[in-house]
C-alpha positions as CSV (number, residue, x, y, z in Angstrom):
1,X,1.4,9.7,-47.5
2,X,4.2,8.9,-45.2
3,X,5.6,6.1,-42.8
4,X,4.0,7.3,-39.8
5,X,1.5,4.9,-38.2
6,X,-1.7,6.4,-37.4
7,X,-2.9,6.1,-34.1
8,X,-5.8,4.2,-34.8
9,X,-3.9,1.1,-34.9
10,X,-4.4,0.0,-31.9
11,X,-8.4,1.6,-31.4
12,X,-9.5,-1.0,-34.3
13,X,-7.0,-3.7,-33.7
14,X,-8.8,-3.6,-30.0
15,X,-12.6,-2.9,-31.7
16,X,-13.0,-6.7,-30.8
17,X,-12.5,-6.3,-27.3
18,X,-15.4,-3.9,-27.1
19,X,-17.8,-5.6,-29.9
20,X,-20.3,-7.7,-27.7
21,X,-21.3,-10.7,-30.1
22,X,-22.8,-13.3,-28.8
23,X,-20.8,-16.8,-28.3
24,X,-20.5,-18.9,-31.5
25,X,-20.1,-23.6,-31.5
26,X,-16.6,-23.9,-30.6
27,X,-15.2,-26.0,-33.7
28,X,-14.0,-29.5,-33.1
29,X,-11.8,-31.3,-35.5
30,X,-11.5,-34.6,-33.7
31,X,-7.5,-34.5,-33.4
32,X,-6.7,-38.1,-32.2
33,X,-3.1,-38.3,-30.6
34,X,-2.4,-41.7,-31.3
35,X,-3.7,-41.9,-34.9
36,X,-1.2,-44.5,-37.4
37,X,-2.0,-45.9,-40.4
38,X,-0.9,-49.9,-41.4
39,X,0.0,-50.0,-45.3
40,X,0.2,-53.8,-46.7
41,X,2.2,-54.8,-49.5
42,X,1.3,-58.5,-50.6
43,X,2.8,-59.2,-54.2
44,X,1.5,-56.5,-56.8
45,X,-1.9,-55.1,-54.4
46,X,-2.2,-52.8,-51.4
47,X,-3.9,-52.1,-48.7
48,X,-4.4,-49.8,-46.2
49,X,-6.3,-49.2,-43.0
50,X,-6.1,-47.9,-39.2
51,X,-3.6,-49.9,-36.7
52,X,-5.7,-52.0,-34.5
53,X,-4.8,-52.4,-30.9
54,X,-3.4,-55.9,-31.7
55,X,-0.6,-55.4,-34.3
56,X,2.5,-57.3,-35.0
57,X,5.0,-56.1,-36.8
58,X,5.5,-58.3,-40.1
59,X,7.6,-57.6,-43.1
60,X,4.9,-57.6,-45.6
61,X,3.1,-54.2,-43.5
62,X,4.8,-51.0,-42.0
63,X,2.5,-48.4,-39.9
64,X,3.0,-45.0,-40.1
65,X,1.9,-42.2,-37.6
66,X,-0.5,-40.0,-38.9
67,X,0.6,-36.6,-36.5
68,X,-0.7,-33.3,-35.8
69,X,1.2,-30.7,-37.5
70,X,1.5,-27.1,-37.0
71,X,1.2,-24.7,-40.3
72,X,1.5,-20.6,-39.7
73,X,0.7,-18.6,-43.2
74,X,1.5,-14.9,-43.6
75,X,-1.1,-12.3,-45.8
76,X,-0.8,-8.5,-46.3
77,X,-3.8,-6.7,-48.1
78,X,-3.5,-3.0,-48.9
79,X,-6.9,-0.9,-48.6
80,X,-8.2,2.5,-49.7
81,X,-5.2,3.4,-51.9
82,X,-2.8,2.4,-49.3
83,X,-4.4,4.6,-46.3
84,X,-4.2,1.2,-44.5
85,X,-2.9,-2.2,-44.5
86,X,-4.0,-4.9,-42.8
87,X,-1.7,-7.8,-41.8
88,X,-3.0,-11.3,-41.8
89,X,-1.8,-13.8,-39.5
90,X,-2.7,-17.8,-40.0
91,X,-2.5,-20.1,-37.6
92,X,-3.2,-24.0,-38.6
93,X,-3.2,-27.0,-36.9
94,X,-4.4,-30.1,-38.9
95,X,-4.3,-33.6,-39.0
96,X,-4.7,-36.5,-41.8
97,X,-8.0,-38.7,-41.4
98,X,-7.4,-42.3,-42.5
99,X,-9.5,-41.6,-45.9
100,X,-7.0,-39.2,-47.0
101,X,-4.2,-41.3,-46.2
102,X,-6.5,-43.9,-48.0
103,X,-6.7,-42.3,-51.2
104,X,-3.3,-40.5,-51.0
105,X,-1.0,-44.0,-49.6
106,X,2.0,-43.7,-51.8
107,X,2.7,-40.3,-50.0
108,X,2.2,-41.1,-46.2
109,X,5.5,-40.7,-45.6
110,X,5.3,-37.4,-46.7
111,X,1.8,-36.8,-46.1
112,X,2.5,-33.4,-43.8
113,X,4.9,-31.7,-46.7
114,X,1.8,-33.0,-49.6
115,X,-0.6,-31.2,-47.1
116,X,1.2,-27.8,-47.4
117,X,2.0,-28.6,-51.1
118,X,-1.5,-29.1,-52.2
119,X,-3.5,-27.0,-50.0
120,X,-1.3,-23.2,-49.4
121,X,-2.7,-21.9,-52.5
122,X,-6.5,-22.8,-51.9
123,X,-6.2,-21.4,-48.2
124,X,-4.1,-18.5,-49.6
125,X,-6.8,-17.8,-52.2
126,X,-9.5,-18.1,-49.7
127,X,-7.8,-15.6,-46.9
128,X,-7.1,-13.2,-50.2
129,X,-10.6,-13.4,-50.5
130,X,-11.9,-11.9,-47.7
131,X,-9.5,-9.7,-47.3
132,X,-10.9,-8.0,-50.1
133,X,-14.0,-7.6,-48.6
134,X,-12.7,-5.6,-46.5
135,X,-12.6,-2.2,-49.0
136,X,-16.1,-1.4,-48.4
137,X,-14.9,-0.2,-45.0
138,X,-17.7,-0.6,-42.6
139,X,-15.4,-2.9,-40.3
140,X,-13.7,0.1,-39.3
141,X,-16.8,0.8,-37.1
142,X,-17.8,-2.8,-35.5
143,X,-14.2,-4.2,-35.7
144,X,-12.8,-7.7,-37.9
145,X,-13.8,-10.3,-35.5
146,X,-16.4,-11.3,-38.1
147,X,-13.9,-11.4,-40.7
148,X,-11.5,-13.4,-38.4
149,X,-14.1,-15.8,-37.6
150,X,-15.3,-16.4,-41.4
151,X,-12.0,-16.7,-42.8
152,X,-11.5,-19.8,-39.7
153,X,-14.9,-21.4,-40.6
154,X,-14.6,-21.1,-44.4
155,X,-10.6,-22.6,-44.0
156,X,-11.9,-25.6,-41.3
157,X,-15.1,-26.1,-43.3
158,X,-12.8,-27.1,-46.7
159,X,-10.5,-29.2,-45.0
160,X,-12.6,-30.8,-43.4
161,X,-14.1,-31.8,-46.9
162,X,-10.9,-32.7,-48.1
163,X,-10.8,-35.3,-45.5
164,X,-8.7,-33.4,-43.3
165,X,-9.4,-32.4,-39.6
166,X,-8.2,-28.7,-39.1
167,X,-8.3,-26.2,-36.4
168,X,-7.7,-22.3,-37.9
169,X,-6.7,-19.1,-35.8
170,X,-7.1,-16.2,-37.9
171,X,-5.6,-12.7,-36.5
172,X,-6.3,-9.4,-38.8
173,X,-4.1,-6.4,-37.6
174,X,-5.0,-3.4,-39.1
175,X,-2.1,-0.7,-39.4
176,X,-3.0,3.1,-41.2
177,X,-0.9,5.9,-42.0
178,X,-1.5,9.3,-41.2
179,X,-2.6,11.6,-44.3
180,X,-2.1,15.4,-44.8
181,X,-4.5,17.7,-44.3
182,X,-3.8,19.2,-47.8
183,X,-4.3,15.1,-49.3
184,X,-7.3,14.6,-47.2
185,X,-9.4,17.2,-48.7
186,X,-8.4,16.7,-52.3
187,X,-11.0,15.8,-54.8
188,X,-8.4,13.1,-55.7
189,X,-8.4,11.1,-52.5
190,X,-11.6,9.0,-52.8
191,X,-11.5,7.7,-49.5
192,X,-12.6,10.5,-47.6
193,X,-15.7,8.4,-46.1
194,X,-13.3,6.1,-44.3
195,X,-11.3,8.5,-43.1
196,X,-14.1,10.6,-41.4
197,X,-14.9,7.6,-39.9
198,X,-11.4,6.3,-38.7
199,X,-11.5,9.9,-37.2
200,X,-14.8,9.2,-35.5
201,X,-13.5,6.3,-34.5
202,X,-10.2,7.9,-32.9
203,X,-12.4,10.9,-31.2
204,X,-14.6,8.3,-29.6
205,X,-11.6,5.9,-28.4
206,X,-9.8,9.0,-26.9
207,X,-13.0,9.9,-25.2
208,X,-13.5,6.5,-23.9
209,X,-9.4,6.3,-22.7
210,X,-9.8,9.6,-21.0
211,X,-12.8,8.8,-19.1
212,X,-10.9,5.1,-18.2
213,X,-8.4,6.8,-17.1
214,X,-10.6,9.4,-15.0
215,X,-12.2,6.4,-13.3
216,X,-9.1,4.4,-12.7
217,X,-7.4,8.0,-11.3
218,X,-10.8,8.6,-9.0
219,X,-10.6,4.8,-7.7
220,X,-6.8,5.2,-6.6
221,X,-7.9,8.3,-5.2
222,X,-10.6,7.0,-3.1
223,X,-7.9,4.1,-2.4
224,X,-5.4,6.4,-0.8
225,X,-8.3,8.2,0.8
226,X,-9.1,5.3,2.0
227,X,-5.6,4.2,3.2
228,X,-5.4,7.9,4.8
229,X,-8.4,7.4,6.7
230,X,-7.6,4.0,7.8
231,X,-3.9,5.1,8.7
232,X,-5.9,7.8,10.8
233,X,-8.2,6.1,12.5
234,X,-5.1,3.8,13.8
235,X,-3.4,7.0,15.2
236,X,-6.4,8.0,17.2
237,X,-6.6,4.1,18.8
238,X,-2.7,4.5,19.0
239,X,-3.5,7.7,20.7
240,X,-6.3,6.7,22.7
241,X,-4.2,3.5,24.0
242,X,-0.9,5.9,25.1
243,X,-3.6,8.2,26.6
244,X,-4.8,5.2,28.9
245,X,-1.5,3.6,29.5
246,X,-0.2,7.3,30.6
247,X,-3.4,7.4,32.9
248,X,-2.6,3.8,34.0
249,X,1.3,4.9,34.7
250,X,0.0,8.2,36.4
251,X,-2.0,6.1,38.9
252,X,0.7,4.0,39.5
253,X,3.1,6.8,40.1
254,X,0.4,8.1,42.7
255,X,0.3,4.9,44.7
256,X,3.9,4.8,44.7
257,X,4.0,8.3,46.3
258,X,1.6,7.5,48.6
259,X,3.7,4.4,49.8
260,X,6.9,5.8,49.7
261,X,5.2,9.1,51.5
262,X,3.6,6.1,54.0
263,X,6.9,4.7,54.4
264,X,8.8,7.5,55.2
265,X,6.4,9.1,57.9
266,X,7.0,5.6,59.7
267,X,10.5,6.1,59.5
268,X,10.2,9.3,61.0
269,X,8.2,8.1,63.9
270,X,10.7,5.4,64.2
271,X,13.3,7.7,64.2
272,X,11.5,10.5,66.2
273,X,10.9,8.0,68.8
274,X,14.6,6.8,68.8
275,X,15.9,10.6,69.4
276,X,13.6,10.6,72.2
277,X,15.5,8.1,73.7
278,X,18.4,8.6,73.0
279,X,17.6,12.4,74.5
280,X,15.8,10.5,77.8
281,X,19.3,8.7,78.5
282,X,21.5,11.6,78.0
283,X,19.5,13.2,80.3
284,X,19.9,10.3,82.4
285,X,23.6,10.3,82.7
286,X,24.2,14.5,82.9
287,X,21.6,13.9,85.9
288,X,24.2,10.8,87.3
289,X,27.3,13.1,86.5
290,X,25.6,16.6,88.2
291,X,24.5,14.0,91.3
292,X,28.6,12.8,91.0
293,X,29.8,15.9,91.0
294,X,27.7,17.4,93.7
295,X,28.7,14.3,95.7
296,X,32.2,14.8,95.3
297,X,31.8,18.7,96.0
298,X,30.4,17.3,99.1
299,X,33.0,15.4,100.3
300,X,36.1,18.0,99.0
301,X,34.3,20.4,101.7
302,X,33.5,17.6,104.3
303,X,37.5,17.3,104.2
304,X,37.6,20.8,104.3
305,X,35.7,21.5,107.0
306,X,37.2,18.6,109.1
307,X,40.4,20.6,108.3
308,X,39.5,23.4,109.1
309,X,38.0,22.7,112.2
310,X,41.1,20.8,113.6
311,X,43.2,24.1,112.7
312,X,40.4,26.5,114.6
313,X,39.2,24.2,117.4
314,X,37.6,27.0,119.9
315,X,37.6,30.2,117.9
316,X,35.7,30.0,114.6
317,X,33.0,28.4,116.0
318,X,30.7,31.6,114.8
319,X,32.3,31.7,111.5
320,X,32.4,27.4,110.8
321,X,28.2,27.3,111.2
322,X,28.0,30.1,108.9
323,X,30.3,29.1,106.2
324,X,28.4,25.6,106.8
325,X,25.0,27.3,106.1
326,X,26.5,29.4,103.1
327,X,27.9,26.2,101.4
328,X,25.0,24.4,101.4
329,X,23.0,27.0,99.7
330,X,25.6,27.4,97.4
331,X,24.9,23.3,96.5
332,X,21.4,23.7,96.4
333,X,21.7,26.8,94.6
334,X,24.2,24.8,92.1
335,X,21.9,21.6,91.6
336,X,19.0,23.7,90.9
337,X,21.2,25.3,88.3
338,X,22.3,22.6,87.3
339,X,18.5,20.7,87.0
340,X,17.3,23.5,85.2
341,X,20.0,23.8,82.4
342,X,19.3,20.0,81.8
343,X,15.5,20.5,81.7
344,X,16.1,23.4,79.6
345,X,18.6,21.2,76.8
346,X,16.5,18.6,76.8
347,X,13.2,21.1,76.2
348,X,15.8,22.7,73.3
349,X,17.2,19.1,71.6
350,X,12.7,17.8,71.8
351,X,12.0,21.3,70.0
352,X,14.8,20.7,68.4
353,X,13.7,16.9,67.2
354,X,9.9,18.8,66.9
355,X,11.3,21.2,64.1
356,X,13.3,18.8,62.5
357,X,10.1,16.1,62.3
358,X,7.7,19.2,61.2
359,X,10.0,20.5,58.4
360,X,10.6,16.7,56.8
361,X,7.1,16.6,56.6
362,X,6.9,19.7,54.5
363,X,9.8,18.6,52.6
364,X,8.2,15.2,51.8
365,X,4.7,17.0,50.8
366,X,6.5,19.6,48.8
367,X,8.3,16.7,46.9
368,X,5.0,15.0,46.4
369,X,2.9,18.0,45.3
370,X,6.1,18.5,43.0
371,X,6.1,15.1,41.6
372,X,2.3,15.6,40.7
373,X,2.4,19.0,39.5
374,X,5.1,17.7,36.9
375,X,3.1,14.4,36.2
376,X,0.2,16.5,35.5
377,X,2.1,19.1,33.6
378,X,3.7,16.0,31.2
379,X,0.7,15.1,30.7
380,X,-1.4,18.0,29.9
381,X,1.9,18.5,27.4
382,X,1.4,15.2,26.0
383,X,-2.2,16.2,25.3
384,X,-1.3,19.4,23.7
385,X,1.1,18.0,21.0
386,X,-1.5,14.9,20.6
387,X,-4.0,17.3,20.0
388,X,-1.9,19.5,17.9
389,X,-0.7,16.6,16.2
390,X,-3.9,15.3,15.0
391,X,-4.8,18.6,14.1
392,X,-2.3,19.1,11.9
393,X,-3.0,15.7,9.8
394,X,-6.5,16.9,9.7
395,X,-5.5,19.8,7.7
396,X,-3.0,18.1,5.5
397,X,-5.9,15.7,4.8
398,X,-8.1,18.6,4.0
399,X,-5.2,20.3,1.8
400,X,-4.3,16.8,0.2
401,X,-8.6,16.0,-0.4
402,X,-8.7,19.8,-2.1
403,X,-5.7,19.5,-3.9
404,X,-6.8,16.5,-5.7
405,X,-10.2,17.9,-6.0
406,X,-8.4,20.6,-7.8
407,X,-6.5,18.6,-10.0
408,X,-9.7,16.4,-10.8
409,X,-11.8,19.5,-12.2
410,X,-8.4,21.0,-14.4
411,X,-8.5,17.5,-15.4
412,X,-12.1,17.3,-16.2
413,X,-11.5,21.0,-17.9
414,X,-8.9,20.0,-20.0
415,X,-10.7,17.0,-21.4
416,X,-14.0,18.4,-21.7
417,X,-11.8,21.7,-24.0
418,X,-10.2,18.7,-25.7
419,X,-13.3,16.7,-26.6
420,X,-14.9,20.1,-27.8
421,X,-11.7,20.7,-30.0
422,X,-11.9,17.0,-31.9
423,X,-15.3,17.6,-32.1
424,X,-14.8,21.4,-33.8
425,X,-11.8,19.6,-35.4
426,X,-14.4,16.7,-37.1
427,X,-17.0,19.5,-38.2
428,X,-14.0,21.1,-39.4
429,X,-13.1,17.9,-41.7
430,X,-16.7,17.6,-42.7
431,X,-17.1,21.4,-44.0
432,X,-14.0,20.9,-45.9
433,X,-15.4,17.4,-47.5
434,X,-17.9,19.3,-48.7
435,X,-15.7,22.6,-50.1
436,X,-14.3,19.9,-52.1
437,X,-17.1,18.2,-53.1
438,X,-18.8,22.0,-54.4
439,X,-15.0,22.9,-56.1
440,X,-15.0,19.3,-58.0
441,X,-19.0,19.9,-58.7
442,X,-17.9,23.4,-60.1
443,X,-15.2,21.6,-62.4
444,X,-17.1,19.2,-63.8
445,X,-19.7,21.6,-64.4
446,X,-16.8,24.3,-66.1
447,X,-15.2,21.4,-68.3
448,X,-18.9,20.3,-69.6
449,X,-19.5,23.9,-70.2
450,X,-16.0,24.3,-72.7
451,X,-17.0,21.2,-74.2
C-alpha cells in the first residue's frame, strides 16, 4: 500500500449529503444555564439540594454552579487490512443534574474533571464499538450517517442514565489509500468486495460530478446567452432611439433651412428694393446735372452770340440765324444723347440688380439642396454602419452560440468515452477477481491433490 489518499475520500465522506433519510426527534438534554447546587454542613451531616430563588449566603452553606462544559474525544479505527481508516471526531456537551451532584457531593468542585475521569473510557469503549461494525463494509454504499447518529443516541442515551444531561456530535471521516493493481488481484488481499465497490462507488460519483458540472456549464451558458441577448436587444432600442433623434435633428435642420432660406429672400427684396432707389435717385441727379449743364451751355452761347453780334452788327446777319438754328440742334441733339445714355445705365445697373437677385437665389437653393443632399447622405451612412454593425454582432453571436455548441458535444464525447473506459475498466477488475479466484481454486485443488 502506499501514502497516497484515494480519491474516494471525499465521494463517501459526502455519501450523507446524497442519502435521503427521513428526519429523526431532535434530542433534548434540558441544559439549564443557571443551574447551582447549595451544599450544607451542620456539625457531622450534610445536605444538598438546588439553590432556591431566595438564598442567603450563610457560613454553614456554600452553592456551587453546576455549568455546561464542553468535552471533544478523538477515535481512529483501521478497516479491511488497512485499505481505509476512518477518523472519529467527538463532540460533547454535558451538564451535571442535581442527582448526580447528589450522590457524588464531596466532588462538586470538581464535578467537570470527575465527569471526564469516570466516563472517557465507557464513551471510548462505546465509539470503539461501532466503529467495528464498520468491517462488514456495506456503509461504503449508503454512507455513515447511521453510524454517526447511533454512536450520538447510544453516548446521550447512557448519560442520561447516569444522571447526566448530554448533547453528542459524532463526525466519521473516512480516508482510503490507493492499492496496486498487482495487490488488488492477489488471492492474498481479502478485501476485494469492498474494493469493487469503493470503485463503483468512485465511477458513479465521477459520473454524477461530470454531469453537475455539465449542468452548471449549460446554465452559465444560457446565462451569458441570456446577457448577450439582453445586451442586444439594448443596442437595437439604443439604435432605434439615435435613429429617431437623427430623424428629429434632420427635421429640425430642414426648418431651419427653410427659415434661414425665408429670411434671406426678404433680405433680398429689401435689398433689391433699396438698389432700386438708390438707382431712381442717381438717375435723378445725372438728369439735374445734364439739365445744369445744358443750362449753362445755354447761357456760354447766349454770351456768345450777344458777342458776336455786337462785333458783326449788319453783316452776318445770314450766318448769326444759321449758327443759331445749328446750335440748337446740336443741344437737342446732346440732351437726347444725353437722356438716352441715362435710360440706357439705368436699364444696365436694373439688369444689373436683376442678375445679381436671380443668381443669389440659385446660390441659396444650391446651398440648400447641398445641405440636404449631405444630411441625407449622413444619414443613409449612419444607416449603413448601424446596419453593418448589428450584422456583424449577429454573426459573432452565431460563431460564439456554435462555438459553444461545439465545445458542449467534445465535452459530452469525452465523458461519454470516459464513462465507457471506467466502465470497461470495472469489468476489467471483475474478470480479474475472478482469474484469481479460478488460480487460488486451482491451488487448493493442486495442494489437496499432493497431500
Amino acid at each position: 500500500m502506499t501514502d497516497q489518499l484515494f480519491p474516494l475520500d471525499e465521494i463517501v465522506a459526502g455519501l450523507t449529503q446524497d442519502k435521503n433519510t427521513p428526519d429523526r426527534t431532535v434530542w433534548e438534554p434540558g441544559f439549564f444555564a443557571g443551574r447551582q447546587i447549595v451544599v450544607a454542613k451542620v456539625g457531622p451531616y450534610f445536605r444538598c439540594y438546588p439553590k432556591p430563588e431566595k438564598y442567603v449566603q450563610r457560613f454553614y452553606r456554600k452553592a456551587y454552579p453546576l455549568p455546561i462544559e464542553d468535552w471533544e474525544l478523538h477515535e481512529t479505527c483501521v478497516l479491511f487490512g488497512g485499505f481505509c481508516t476512518v477518523n472519529a471526531i467527538l463532540q460533547l456537551r454535558f451538564q451535571a443534574s442535581y442527582e448526580f451532584a447528589r450522590l457524588n457531593m464531596e466532588f462538586i468542585p470538581q464535578m467537570t474533571a470527575l465527569i471526564k475521569q469516570s466516563y472517557q473510557g465507557l464513551v471510548l469503549d462505546i465509539l470503539a464499538g461501532e466503529l467495528r461494525k464498520l468491517e462488514n463494509g456495506q456503509w461504503i454504499a449508503f454512507g455513515l450517517e447511521d453510524t454517526e447518529k447511533e454512536v450520538e443516541n447510544i453516548i446521550q442515551e447512557t448519560l442520561m442514565v447516569q444522571d447526566i444531561q448530554c448533547r453528542a456530535v459524532c463526525k466519521l471521516e473516512p480516508l482510503f489509500e490507493e492499492l496496486e493493481e498487482d495487490n488488488v488481484f492477489d488471492h492474498r488481499f481479502i478485501h476485494q468486495a469492498q474494493y469493487m465497490e469503493v470503485m463503483r462507488k468512485n465511477f458513479e460519483f465521477t459520473v454524477k460530478k461530470k454531469e453537475e458540472l455539465l449542468r452548471e456549464e449549460e446554465l452559465l451558458h444560457e446565462i451569458k446567452m441570456e446577457q448577450k441577448q439582453m445586451q442586444l436587444d439594448q443596442f437595437f432600442e439604443e439604435a432605434d432611439f439615435r435613429s429617431q433623434q437623427q430623424e428629429q435633428n434632420s427635421d429640425s435642420l430642414k426648418r431651419q433651412l427653410v427659415e434661414w432660406g425665408q429670411q434671406k429672400e426678404a433680405q433680398f427684396v429689401v435689398e433689391r428694393a433699396l438698389r432700386e432707389r438708390e438707382l431712381k435717385h442717381e438717375t435723378a441727379i445725372k438728369q439735374l446735372e445734364v439739365k445744369a449743364d445744358s443750362d449753362r451751355l445755354s447761357e456760354a452761347q447766349e454770351v456768345e452770340y450777344t458777342a458776336e453780334q455786337k462785333r458783326q452788327k449788319i453783316g452776318f446777319t445770314h450766318t448769326e440765324r444759321i449758327n443759331e438754328k445749328q446750335l440748337a440742334f446740336d443741344l437737342q441733339e446732346h440732351e437726347k444723347k444725353q437722356l438716352r445714355w441715362m435710360e440706357a445705365d439705368a436699364e444696365i445697373q436694373e439688369q444689373k440688380i436683376t442678375q445679381e437677385n436671380h443668381f443669389k437665389e440659385r446660390q441659396l437653393e444650391k446651398e440648400i439642396a447641398e445641405q440636404e443632399l449631405r444630411m441625407v447622405a449622413k444619414q443613409k451612412l449612419d444607416e449603413r454602419i448601424q446596419l453593418e454593425q448589428l450584422k456583424h454582432d449577429s454573426r459573432l453571436l452565431d460563431l460564439e452560440l456554435e462555438a459553444k455548441q461545439v465545445e458542449q458535444r467534445k465535452r459530452f464525447e469525452v465523458t461519454k468515452q470516459s464513462d465507457e473506459f471506467l466502465q470497461r475498466e470495472i469489468e476489467l477488475l471483475v474478470l480479474e477477481k475472478q482469474r484469481a479466484e479460478l488460480e487460488q481454486q486451482v491451488e487448493f485443488i493442486k495442494e489437496d491433490y499432493n497431500n
